[in-house]
C-alpha positions in Angstrom: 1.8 -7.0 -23.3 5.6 -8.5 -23.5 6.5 -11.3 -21.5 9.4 -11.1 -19.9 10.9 -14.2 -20.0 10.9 -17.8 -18.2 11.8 -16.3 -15.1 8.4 -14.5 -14.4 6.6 -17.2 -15.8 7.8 -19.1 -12.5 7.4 -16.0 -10.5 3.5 -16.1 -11.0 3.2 -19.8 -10.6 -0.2 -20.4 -9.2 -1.5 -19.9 -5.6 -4.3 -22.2 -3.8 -7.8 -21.0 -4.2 -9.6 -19.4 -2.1 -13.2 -19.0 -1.7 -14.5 -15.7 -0.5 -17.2 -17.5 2.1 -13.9 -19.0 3.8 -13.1 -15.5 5.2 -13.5 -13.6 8.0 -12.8 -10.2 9.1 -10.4 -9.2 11.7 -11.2 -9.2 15.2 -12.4 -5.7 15.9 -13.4 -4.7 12.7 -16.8 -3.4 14.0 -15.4 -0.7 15.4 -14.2 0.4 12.2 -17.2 -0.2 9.9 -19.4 1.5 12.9 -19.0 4.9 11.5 -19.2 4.0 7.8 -15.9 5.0 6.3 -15.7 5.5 2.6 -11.8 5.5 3.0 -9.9 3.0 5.0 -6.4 3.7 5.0 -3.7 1.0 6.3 -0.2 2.9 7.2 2.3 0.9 6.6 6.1 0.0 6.6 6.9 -1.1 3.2 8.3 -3.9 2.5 6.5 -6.7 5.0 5.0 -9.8 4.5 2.1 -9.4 6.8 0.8 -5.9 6.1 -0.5 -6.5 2.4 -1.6 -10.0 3.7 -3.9 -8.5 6.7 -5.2 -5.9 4.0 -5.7 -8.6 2.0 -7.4 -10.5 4.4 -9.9 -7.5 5.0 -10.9 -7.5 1.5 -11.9 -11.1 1.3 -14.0 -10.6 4.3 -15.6 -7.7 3.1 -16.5 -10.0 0.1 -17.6 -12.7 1.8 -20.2 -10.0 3.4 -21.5 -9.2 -0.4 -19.1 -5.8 -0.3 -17.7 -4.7 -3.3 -14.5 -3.5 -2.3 -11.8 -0.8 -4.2 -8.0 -1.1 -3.4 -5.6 1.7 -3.6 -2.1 0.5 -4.0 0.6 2.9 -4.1 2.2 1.9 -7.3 2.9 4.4 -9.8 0.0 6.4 -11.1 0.8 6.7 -15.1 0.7 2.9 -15.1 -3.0 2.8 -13.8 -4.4 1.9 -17.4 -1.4 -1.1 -18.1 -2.9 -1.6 -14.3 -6.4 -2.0 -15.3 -5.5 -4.0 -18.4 -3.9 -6.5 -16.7 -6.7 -6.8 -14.4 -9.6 -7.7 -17.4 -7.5 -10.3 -18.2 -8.6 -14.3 -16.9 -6.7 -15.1 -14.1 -4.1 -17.4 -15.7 -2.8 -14.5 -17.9 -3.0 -12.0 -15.0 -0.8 -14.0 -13.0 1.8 -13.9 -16.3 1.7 -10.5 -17.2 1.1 -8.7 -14.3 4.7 -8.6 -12.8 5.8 -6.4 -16.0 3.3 -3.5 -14.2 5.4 -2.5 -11.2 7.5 -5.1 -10.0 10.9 -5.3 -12.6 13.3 -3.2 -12.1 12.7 -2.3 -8.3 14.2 -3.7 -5.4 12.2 -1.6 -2.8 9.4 -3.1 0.3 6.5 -1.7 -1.8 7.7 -4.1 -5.2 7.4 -7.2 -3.0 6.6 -10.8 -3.2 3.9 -10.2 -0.5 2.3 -7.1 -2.6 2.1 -9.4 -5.7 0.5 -12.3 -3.7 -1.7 -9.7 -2.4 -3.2 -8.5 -5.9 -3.2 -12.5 -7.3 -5.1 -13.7 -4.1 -7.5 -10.3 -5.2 -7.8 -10.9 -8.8 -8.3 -15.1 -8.3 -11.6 -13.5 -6.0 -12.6 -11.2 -8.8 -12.7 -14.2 -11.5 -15.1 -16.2 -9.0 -17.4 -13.2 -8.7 -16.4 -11.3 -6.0 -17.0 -7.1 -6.8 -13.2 -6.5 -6.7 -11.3 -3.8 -8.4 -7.6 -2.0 -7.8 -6.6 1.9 -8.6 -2.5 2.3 -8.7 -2.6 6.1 -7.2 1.2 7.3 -6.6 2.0 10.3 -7.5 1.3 12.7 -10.8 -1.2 10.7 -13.4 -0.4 13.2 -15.6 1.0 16.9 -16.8 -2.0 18.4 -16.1 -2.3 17.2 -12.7 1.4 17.9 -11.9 0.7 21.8 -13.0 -2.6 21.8 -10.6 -0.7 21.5 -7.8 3.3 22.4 -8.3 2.7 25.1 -6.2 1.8 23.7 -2.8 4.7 23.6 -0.5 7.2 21.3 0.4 5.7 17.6 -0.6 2.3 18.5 -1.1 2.3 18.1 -4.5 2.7 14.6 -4.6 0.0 14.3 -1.2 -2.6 16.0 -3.1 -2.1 13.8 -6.2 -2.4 10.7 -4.3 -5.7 11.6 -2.7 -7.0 13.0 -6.0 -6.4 10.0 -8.2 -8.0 7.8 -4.7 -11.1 10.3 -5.0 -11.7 10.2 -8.7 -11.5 6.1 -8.9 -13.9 6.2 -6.1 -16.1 8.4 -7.4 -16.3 6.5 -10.7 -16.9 3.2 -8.9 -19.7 1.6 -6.9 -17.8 0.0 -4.1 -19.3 -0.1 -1.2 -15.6 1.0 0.5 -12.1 1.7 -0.5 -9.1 0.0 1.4 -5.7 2.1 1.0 -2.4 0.6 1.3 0.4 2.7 1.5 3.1 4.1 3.8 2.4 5.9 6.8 3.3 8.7 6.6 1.2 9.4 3.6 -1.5 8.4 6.1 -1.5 11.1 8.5 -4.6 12.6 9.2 -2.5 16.2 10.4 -0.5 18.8 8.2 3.2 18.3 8.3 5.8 21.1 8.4 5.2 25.1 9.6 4.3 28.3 8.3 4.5 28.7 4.8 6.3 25.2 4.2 3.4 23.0 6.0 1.4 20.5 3.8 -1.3 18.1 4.0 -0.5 14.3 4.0 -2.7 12.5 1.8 -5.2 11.2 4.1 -5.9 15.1 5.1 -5.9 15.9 1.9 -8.7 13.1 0.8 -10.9 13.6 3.9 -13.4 16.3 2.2 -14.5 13.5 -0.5 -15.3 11.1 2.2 -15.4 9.4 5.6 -11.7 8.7 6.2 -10.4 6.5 8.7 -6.8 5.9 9.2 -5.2 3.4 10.7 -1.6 3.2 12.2 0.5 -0.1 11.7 1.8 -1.5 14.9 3.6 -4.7 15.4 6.0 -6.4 17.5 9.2 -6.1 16.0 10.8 -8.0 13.7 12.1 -7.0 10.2 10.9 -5.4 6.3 12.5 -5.2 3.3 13.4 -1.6 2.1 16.1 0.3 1.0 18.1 2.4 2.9 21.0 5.0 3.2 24.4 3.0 4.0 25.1 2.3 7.8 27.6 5.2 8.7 27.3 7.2 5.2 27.2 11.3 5.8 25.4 13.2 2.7 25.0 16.7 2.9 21.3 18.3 2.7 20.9 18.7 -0.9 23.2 16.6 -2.3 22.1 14.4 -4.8 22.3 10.3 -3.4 24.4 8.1 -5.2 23.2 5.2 -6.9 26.0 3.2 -4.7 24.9 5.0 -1.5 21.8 3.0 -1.0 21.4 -0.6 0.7 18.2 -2.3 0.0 17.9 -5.6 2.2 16.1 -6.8 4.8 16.0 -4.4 7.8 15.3 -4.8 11.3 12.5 -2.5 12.3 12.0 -1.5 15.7 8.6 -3.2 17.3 6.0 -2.4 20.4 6.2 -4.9 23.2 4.2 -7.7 22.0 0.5 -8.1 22.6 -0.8 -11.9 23.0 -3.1 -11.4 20.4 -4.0 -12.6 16.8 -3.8 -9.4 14.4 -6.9 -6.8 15.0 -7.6 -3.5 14.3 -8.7 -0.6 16.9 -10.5 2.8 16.9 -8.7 5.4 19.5 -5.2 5.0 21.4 -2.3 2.3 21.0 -1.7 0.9 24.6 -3.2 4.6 25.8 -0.7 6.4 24.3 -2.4 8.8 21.8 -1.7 9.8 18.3 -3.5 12.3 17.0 -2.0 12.2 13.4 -4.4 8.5 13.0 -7.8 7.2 14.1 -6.2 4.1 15.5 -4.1 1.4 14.6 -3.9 -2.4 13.2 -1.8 -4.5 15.8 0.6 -7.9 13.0 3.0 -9.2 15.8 6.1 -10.0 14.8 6.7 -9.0 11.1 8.9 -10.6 8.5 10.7 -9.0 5.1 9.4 -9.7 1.9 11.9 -9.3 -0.5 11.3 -8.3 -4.4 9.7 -10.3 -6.4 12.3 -10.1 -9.0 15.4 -9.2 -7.5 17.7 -10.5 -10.2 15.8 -8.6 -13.0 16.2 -5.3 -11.3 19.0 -2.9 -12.6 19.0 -0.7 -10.2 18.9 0.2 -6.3 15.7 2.1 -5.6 15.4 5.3 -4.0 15.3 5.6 0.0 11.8 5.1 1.3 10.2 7.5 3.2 
C-alpha cells in the first residue's frame, strides 16, 4: 500500500504505550453491562476529541477484563478489506499506512485526529495481546447490497446497510461485545419520518441480531469539528450544494448545563427528561474540536454532516 509522502509519516508519529491492565471502565458502566448487550452504540457529534477517546477508553477496559472487543467505526464500508489489511500489519507500519484508509482527502469531524488516535491507541493493544478487532460499516459494501435494499424509503437504505455490515462482522467474530461509534442519529432506537416515507435508523434496524443498547452523547458545551452550510446561505430543497457552499471548521455546539462529574455512562433519562429514541446517554463535559488529520492533503470540502 502507497505511502503518501513525508507528511503522513509525521502524522503517525508514535503515541505512548499503554498497557491494557492500566484501564478502567467508566463510572457506571455496570449499568450497562447488567443486561448483556451484544451492541453498544455511542451517538455521537462528529468531529470531537473526547467522544472517540471515552469509546476508546471503554475498549481498553473491556480488555483489561479479558473481553475481546469489536469496533464499528463509521468509515466507508467498500474500504473494510484495505481496513482489515492495515490492521494485520505490526504496529509500526499500521501507524504509516493507515491514514491512506479514510483520512486523505476529507476535512469532515468523522476524518479526525482524535478518530485516528482512537484506532492507533486500539491497534498498539491488539499487538500486546489484547482480542481487538475494527469493522468500517458505512454505507453500501457492495452492488448487491445496494439492490437489497434501494427500495426502502427515504434513508433507509443506507440504515439498513449499516446495521447489516455491523451484524455480519459480528456474527463472523467471537467478541464478547461490539462497541459502535457513529453519529446519532444513526443511533436511534425509533423509526424516523411518517406513513409511507418512515424508516428505521440503524440501531432499529440492528436490534433483531442482538441485545442493542444505545447511548446518547451529552456534554456540556463547547465545540466539534464538522462541516457545515455557510452562516446566512439559502438553498432551495433539492438543489444540488455547491462545493463553495460548505464551511468545515471548528463549530460551537450547543451543551447541557454542566454536571460536576468525571465522564460516565447511564441507563434511563438525562437529568429526568426522557428520550425514548435511546436507552440512555454518556455524560464528556465540555468538548473540544478535533480537526483533520490531514487538512492540507484534502482537495476538497466534505459534504454537510448529518
Amino acid at each position: 500500500m502507497h505511502i503518501l509522502g513525508g507528511l503522513l509519516l509525521s502524522l503517525s508519529s508514535p503515541l505512548p504505550a499503554e498497557p491494557v491492565a492500566a484501564c478502567s471502565l467508566p463510572e457506571g458502566w455496570a449499568s450497562i453491562s447488567a443486561p448483556a448487550p451484544r451492541f453498544v452504540i455511542f451517538g455521537e457529534i462528529h468531529g470531537t476529541a473526547e467522544a472517540p477517546a471515552f469509546v476508546g477508553d471503554v475498549a481498553c477496559g473491556l480488555l483489561a477484563q479479558g473481553k475481546r472487543v469489536l469496533l464499528g467505526i463509521e468509515f466507508d464500508a467498500t474500504r473494510n478489506a484495505q481496513l482489515q489489511a492495515v490492521w494485520r500489519l505490526s504496529d509500526a507500519e499500521f501507524r504509516k499506512q493507515l491514514p491512506a484508509v479514510g483520512w486523505v482527502g476529507r476535512t469532515d469531524g468523522v476524518a479526525s485526529r482524535a478518530m485516528f488516535d482512537l484506532l492507533v491507541r486500539l491497534h498498539a493493544l491488539k499487538d500486546e495481546g489484547a482480542g481487538v478487532d475494527i469493522v468500517a460499516f458505512n454505507g453500501a459494501r457492495d452492488h448487491a447490497q445496494q439492490v437489497r435494499f434501494e427500495k426502502l424509503a427515504g434513508q433507509g437504505p443506507h440504515e439498513a446497510a449499516q446495521a447489516e455490515n455491523i451484524a455480519d462482522a459480528a456474527r463472523a467474530s467471537s467478541h464478547d461485545i461490539v462497541l459502535v461509534l457513529v453519529g446519532n442519529f444513526h443511533a436511534r432506537r425509533r423509526p424516523v419520518g411518517e406513513g409511507a416515507e418512515q424508516f428505521e435508523p440503524m440501531a432499529a434496524r440492528l436490534a433483531p441480531s442482538g441485545k442493542v443498547i444505545s447511548l446518547q452523547f451529552r456534554q456540556a458545551g463547547g465545540t466539534a469539528w464538522n462541516c457545515q452550510l455557510k452562516p446566512g446561505l439559502q438553498l432551495r430543497h433539492g438543489d444540488p450544494i455547491p462545493a463553495d457552499a460548505i464551511e468545515c471548521a471548528d463549530h460551537p455546539i450547543q451543551g447541557d448545563a454542566e454536571i460536576n462529574r468525571a465522564p460516565f455512562v447511564q441507563l434511563g433519562a438525562f437529568k429526568n427528561v426522557a428520550n425514548t429514541d435511546f436507552d440512555g446517554f454518556f455524560w464528556l463535559g465540555p468538548v473540544h474540536g478535533s480537526p483533520p488529520l490531514a487538512p492540507s492533503l484534502a482537495p476538497a470540502p466534505a459534504s454537510p454532516e448529518p
